[in-house]
C-alpha positions as CSV (number, residue, x, y, z in Angstrom):
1,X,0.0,0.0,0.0
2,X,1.1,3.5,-0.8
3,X,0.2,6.8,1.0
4,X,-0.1,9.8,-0.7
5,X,2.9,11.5,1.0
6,X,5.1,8.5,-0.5
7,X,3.8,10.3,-4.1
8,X,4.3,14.0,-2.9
9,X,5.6,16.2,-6.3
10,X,9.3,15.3,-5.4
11,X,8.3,12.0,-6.4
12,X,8.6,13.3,-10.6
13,X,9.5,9.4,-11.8
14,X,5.6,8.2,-10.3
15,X,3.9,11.5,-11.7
16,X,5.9,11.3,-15.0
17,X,4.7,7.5,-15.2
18,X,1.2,8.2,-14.5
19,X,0.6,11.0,-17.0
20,X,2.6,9.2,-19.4
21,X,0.4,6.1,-19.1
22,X,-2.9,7.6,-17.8
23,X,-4.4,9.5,-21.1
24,X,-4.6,6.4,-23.7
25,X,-6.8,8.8,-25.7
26,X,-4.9,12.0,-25.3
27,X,-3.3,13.0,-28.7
28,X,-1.4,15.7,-29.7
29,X,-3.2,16.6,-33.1
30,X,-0.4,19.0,-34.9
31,X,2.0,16.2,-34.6
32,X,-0.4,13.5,-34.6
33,X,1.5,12.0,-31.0
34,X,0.3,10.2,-28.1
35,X,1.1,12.2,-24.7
36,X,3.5,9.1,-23.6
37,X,5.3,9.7,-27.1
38,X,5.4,13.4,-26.2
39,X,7.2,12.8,-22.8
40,X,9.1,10.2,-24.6
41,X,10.6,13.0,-27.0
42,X,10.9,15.4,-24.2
43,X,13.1,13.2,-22.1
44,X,10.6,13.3,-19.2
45,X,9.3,9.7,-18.4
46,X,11.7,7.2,-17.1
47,X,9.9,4.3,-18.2
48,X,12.3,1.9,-16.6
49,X,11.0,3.6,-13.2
50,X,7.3,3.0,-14.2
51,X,8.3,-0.4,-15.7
52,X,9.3,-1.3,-12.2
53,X,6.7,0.3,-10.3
54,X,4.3,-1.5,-11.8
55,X,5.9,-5.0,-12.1
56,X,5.9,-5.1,-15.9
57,X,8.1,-7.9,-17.5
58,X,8.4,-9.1,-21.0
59,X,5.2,-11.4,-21.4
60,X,3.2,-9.8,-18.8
61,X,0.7,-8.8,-21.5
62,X,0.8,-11.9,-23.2
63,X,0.7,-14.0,-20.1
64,X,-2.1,-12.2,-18.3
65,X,-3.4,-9.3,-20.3
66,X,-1.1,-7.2,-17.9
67,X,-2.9,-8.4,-14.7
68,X,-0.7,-9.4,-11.6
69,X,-1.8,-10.5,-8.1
70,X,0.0,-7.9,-6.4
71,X,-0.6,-4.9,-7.7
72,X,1.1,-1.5,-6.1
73,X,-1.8,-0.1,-4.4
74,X,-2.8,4.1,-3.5
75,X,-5.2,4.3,-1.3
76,X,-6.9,7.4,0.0
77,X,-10.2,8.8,1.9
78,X,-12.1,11.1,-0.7
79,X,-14.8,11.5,2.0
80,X,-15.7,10.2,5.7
81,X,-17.9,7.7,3.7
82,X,-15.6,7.6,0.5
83,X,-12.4,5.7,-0.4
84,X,-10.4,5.8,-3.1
85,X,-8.2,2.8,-4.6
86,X,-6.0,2.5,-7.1
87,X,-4.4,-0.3,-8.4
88,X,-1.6,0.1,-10.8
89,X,-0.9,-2.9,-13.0
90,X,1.7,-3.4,-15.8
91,X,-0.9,-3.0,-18.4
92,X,-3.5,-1.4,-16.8
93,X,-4.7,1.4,-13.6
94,X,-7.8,0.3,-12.2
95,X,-9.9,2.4,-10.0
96,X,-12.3,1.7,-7.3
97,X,-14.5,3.8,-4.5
98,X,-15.2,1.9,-1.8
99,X,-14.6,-1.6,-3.3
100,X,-16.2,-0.9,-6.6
101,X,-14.6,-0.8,-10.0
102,X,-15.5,2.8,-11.3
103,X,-12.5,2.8,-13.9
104,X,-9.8,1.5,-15.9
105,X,-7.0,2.7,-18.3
106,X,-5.8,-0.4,-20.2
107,X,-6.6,-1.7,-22.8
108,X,-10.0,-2.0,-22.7
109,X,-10.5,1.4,-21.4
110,X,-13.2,2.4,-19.4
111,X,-12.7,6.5,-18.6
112,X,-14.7,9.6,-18.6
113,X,-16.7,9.0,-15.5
114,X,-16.3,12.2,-13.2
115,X,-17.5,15.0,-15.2
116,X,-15.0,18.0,-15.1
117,X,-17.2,20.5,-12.6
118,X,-18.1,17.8,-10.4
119,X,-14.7,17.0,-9.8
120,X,-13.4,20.8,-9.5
121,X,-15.9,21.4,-6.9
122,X,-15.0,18.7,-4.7
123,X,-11.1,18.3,-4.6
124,X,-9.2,20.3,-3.6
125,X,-6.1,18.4,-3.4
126,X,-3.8,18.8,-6.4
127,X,-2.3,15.3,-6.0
128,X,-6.1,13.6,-5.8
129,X,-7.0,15.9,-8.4
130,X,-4.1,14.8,-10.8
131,X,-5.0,11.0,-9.7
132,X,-8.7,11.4,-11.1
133,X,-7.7,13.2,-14.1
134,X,-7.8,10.4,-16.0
135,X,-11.6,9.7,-14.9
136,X,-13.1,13.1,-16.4
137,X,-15.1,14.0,-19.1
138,X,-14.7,17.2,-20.1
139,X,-17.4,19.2,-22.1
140,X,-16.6,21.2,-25.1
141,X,-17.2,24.4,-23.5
142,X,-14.9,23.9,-20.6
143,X,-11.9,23.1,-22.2
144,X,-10.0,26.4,-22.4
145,X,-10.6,26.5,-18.2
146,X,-10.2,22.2,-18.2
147,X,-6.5,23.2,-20.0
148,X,-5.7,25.9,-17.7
149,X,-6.5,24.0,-14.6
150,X,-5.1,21.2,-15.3
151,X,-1.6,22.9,-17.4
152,X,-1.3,24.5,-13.4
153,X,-1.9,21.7,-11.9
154,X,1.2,20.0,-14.1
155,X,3.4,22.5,-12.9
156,X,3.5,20.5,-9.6
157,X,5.9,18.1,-11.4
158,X,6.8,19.5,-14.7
159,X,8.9,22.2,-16.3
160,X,6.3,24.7,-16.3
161,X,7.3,25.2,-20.8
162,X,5.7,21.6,-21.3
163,X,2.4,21.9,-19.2
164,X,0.2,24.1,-21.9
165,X,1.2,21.2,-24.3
166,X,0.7,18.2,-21.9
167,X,-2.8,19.8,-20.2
168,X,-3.5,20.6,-23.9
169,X,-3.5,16.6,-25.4
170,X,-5.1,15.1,-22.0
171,X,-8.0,17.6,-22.6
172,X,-8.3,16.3,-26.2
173,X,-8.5,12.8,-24.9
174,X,-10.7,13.7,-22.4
175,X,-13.5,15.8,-24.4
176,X,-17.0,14.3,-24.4
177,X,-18.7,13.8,-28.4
């Protein structure tokens, strides 16, 4: 199990991880990239850090669709009545309040469950709030303030020059149809 202070900002090889692998609709559309091939190009995600993290080995995918037994765990109160977990597998993050699966980010992706307001309104913590990032939908007229928010909320971990281009692709992935 891992607390949130073990994932503080000065923890840049877990955050760079995340985004990198959180967003597996966020694309870049001038240079037609994914955000992990962004951060790739950038020199900002370790992936042998994240590779490790989450247990992945060569055949991992193959063996189990990315599943493990063990999973590194976060787990966090959202509300008295409320608890967040978050398991991070080699091939997949799989999220659950209170016990039941709300989300996913693998392969077969199941995102765009907290709509962008609802989750502005009620967290205030910028480490929480960059967990469920992956979870939002995001409405077409929000997404100048969605990109904003969230390009500030980057600068927690990243060199403030990339954040208007990261928050820019996760937005993208994250807009409703």
């Amino acid at each position: 199990m891992i607390s949130l202070q073990e994932i503080d900002f000065s923890n840049r090889n877990f955050w760079s991880g995340f985004i990198a692998t959180s967003f597996p609709t966020a694309l870049e559309e001038e240079t037609d990239m994914s955000l992990t091939e962004l951060m790739i190009e950038n020199g900002i995600c370790d992936t042998s850090w994240w590779d490790n993290f989450t247990k992945y080995y060569d055949g991992v995918l193959e063996e189990s669709d990315g599943y493990i037994d063990d999973p590194e765990t976060i787990l966090c109160e959202l509300a008295p009545t409320q608890t967040l977990t978050i398991q991070f597998h080699p091939g997949d993050t799989v999220y659950y309040i209170n016990d039941k699966q709300i989300a996913c980010t693998g392969g077969h992706y199941n995102i765009q469950v907290i709509p962008f307001r609802e989750l502005l309104s009620s967290i205030k913590n910028k480490q929480i709030f960059l967990l469920l990032l992956p979870l939002l939908v995001i409405h077409q007229q929000d997404k100048d303030e969605a990109a904003q928010i969230i390009s500030g909320a980057l600068t927690e971990v990243f060199d403030k020059r990339f954040c208007s281009q990261y928050a820019a692709c996760i937005v993208n992935g994250l807009l409703s149809e």
